[in-house]
C-alpha positions in Angstrom: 193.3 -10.4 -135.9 196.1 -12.9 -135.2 196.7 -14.8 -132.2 199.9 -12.7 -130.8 197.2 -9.8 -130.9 195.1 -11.3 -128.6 198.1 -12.4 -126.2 201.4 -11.4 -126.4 203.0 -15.0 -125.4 205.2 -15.5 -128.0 208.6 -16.6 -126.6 207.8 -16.8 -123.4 208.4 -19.8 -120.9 205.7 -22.4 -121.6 205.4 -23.5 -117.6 202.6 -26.3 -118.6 205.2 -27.9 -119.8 207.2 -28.0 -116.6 205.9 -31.4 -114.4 204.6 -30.2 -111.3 204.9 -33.0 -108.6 208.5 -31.6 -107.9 206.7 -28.1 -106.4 204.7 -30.0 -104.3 208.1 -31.7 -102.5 209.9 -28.0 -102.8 206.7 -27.4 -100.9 206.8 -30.2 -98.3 210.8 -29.4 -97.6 210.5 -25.3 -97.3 207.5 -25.9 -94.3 209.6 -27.6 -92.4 212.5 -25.4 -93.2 210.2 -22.2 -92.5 209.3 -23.8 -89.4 212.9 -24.8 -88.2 214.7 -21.6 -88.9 211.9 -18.8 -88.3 211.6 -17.4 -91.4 210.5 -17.5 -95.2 213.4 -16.0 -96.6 216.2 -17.1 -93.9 217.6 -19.4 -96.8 218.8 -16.2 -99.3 221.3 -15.4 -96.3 223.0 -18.9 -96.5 226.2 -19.0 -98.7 226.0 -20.9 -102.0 228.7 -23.2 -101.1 226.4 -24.7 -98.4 223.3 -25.7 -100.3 226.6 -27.3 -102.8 227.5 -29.0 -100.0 223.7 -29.9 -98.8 222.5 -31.0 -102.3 225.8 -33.5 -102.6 225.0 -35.1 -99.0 221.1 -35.6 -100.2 222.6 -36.8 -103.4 224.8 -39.2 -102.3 222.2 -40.6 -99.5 219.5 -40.7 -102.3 221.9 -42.8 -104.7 222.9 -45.3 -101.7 218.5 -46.2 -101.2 216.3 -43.7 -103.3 213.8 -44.8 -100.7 215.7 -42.8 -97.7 214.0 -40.2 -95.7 216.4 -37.3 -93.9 216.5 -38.1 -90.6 215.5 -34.6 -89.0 212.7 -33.8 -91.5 211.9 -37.2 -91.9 211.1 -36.4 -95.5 212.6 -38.0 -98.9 216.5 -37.2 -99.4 215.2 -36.5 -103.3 212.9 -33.9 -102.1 215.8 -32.1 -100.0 217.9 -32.3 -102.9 214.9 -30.4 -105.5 214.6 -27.7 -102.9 218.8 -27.3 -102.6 218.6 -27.4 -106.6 215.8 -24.9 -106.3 217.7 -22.4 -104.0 221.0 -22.8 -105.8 219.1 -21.9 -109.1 218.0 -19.0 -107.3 220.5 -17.5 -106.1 222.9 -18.1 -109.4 220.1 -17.3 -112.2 217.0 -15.6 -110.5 218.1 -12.1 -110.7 219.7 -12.0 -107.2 223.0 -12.3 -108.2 226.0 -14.8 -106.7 226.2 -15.5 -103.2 
């Protein structure tokens, strides 16, 4: 028996590969987004153009010290910037269509 008979895998993502710390600050960033605007899903109604617009201010304030925290969240500008990058990947790619 070969090993594509015992598992099917072949061609398929390889997620092990994938670093994981950057979940962990997607994780950090959509708490206190959960928590700020009441919902787990409230960020699939937002336009594209915004979380553009967000992930260029995060950017910009991450190039300028890559120590800087958002002041509201008081969390790393990088990890606000992962989580935009994760939403616009989302909602371009992840089966939902454009926004």
């Amino acid at each position: 028996m070969n090993d594509q008979a015992l598992k099917a895998d072949a061609g398929k993502p390889k997620l092990s590969l994938v670093p994981t710390r950057i979940l962990y600050d997607i994780a950090a960033v959509r708490a206190f987004g959960v928590a700020k605007y009441d919902g787990a899903d409230s960020w699939r109604r937002v336009e594209l153009q915004r979380y553009i617009d967000a992930a260029w201010r995060h950017w910009l304030a991450f190039c300028r010290d890559r120590e800087s925290v958002d002041e509201e969240s008081g969390l790393p500008h990088l990890w606000h910037l992962e989580c935009n990058l994760a939403f616009l990947t989302e909602m371009m790619y992840g089966g939902g269509g454009r926004n």
